[in-house]
C-alpha positions, 0 to 999 in steps of 0.5 A: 911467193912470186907475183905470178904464182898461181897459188900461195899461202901464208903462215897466217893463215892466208890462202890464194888461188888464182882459179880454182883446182882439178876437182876429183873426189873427196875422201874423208879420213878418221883418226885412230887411238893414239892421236888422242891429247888432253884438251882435245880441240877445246878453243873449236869445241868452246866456239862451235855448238855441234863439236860440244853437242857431240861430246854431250852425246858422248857423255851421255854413255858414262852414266855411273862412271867418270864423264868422258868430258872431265878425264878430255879435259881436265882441269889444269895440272900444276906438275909434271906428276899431274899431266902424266896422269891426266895423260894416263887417264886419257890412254885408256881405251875406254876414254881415248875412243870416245874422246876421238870419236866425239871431236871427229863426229863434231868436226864433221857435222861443222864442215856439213852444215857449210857444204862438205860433202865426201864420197869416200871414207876411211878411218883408221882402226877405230876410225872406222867405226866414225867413218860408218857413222859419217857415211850415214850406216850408224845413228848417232845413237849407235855411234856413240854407244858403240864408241864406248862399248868398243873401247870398254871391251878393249880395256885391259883384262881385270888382272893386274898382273896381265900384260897387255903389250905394247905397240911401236913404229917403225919407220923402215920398209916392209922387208927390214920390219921382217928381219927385225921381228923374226924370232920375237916371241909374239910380235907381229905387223899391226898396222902397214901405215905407209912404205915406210911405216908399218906399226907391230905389237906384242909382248911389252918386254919385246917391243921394248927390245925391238925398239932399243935394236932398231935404234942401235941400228940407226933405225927410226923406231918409237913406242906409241902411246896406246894402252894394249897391243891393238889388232894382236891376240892381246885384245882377243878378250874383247871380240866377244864382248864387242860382237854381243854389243854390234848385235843391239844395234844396225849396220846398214849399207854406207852413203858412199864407199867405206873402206874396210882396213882389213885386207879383202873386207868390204861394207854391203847391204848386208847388215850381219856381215857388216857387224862381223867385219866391225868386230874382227877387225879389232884382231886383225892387222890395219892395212891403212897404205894399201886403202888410200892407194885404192881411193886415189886409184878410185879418182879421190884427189882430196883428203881431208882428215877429222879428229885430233892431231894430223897423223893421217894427213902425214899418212896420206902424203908418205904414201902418195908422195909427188902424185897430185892430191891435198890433204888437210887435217882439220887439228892443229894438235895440242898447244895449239889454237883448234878453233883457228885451225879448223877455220883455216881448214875451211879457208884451204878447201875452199880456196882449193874450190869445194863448194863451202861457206866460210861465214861462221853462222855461231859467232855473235854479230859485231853490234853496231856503233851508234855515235854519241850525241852532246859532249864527251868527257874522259872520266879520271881521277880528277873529275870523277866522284863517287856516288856517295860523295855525291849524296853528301854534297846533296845533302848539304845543300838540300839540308843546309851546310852546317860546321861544329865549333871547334873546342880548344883544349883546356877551356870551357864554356858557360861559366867554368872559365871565361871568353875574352877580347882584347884590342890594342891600338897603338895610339902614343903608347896607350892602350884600351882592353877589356873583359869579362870575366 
């Protein structure tokens, strides 16, 4: 950076502004399924109490079925077969929401013990339901049960030989996805992510074509690791189910804005429609672009974006593009160092000039060193012995040191043969000797 640059950052995680920025509002975004990964922020979740006091809540909802925290994080897998599984396994609605649920819900409630504070909120698909939980309209009792119903609901259909679609993104305009899906059989628009990403689900053979002509056309086009198609009648089974859950619990009237991702829906004071707009939303299209467009309009300037991965932070800036705004992810993603980055997040906002702490009130205090009176010896090889050795040099001289008479071979003693001396003493030839014998 130039010397006079009034802001600069470093790769290492250094971050500099000369004064603080325009503050507008703060928007909180929640990731969806699809940004799930094996190990899901484990450096943070190892390092920082309330991220594994939500994934403990989490746990609690798999009684009589595989805990959440050991298909999130496995053991380490030795082959490519193993990962695959372990990925798998993951997928699954019935793991993937909560997993994402539990490490945004930590993540959030780490950056409100420091000071965050936001009026905005959003989520993406079933970051919706973590975004009501944020702006206070769920317990967290209710968040992670619902968590776990919704994504239970949405699991496949007990028959095996059931499709359950595919999804795939398409980074082109809206107008071009309506050419490529026109005569699919079943196929329609999901998700309108950003201008030039909108996401569309159907029948797997399909998406599968779909995505092989995009790409004949020089189009960018990609399956999405999800289980089903989402927000297509291919997760209809689930709206019963999950309605019949919504009603054991409140939805009340959120602290701040919540953004509903269907088109025309809102959150209110009241408590059934709420339940009603959480539960259709799994079968209708998530209109994500058109959402963030309204917060910035609304005065929103910062973005900052809890769960794995930076899906939305990429998102927010497709779709605001050169406006003035910033938008931090709280993940790094997998292979990464989560604890790290989650800790640089805070530096940025910081910097940037919310009113944060940066001190991390979990790590353990560096003990002080006192220096060391009388003298030092460096302990090696040479100079140090062992206890036992020890013991035997105090033995021998508390008890007196005491040799054995080494027998030769061949002799005897007390009588079978004979002890001699001999003593030659060269005088003039003559010699002198004795013995006994």
């Amino acid at each position: 950076a130039r010397p006079d640059a009034d802001t600069w950052s470093h790769p290492k995680g250094v971050y500099f502004r000369r004064s603080a920025a325009a503050q507008g509002k703060v928007a909180a975004l929640f990731a969806g399924q699809g940004s799930q990964y094996v190990n899901p922020g484990r450096t943070a979740v190892m390092a920082l109490p309330p991220l594994r006091a939500a994934f403990d809540a989490a746990n609690r909802h798999f009684e009589g079925a595989e805990p959440l925290s050991r298909v999130a994080f496995p053991p380490p897998a030795f082959g490519e077969e193993e990962r695959t599984a372990q990925e798998s396994a993951l997928r699954a609605t019935a793991y993937a929401q909560p997993a994402i649920g539990a490490l945004s819900a930590g993540q959030f409630t780490y950056l409100s013990e420091l000071g965050f504070r936001a009026e905005g909120f959003l989520g993406h698909s079933f970051g919706e339901l973590t975004a009501l939980w944020a702006a206070g309209a769920l317990s967290d009792e209710a968040f992670h049960a619902l968590a776990r119903a919704r994504g239970r609901a949405m699991a496949p259909p007990a028959d095996a030989g059931a499709d359950t679609g595919a999804m795939a993104a398409l980074s082109v305009s809206e107008a071009q996805v309506t050419e490529l899906i026109a005569g699919r059989d079943g196929v329609v628009v999901c998700n309108r992510n950003a201008p030039d990403q909108i996401v569309v689900g159907g029948p797997t053979a399909e998406i599968d074509r779909l995505v092989a002509d995009a790409r004949d056309a020089g189009l960018r086009a990609s399956r999405l690791p999800v289980s089903a198609a989402f927000h297509t009648p291919f997760v209809g089974h689930a709206l019963d189910a999950f309605r019949a859950d919504l009603e054991r619990y409140e939805v009340t009237a959120p602290e701040g804005t919540v953004l509903a991702d269907t088109a025309g829906a809102a959150y209110g004071d009241d408590i059934a429609a709420n339940r009603a707009v959480l539960a259709e939303q799994l079968i209708n299209p998530v209109d994500f672009a058109t959402r963030v467009e309204e917060l910035y309009e609304a005065g929103h300037r910062v973005f900052v974006e809890f769960g794995p991965k930076n899906v939305l932070t990429q998102l927010v800036r497709r779709i605001l593009g050169d406006r003035e705004h910033t938008a931090i992810a709280l993940d790094a993603g997998p292979g990464r160092d989560a604890d790290v980055a989650l800790k640089q997040a805070v530096a940025q906002l910081a910097v940037h000039g919310l009113p944060l702490a940066t001190a991390d009130r979990y790590v353990e205090p560096v003990a002080e060193q006192t220096p060391a009176k009388g003298m030092s010896i460096l302990l090696n090889g040479i100079n140090y012995v062992s206890p036992e050795r020890k013991a035997k040099y105090r033995d021998a001289i508390e008890n007196g040191y005491r040799i054995a008479v080494p027998t030769l071979p061949g002799t005897a003693v007390n009588g079978t043969g004979g002890t001699g001396a001999a003593h030659g003493d060269g005088d003039g030839g003559t010699g002198r000797g004795a013995a006994a014998g």
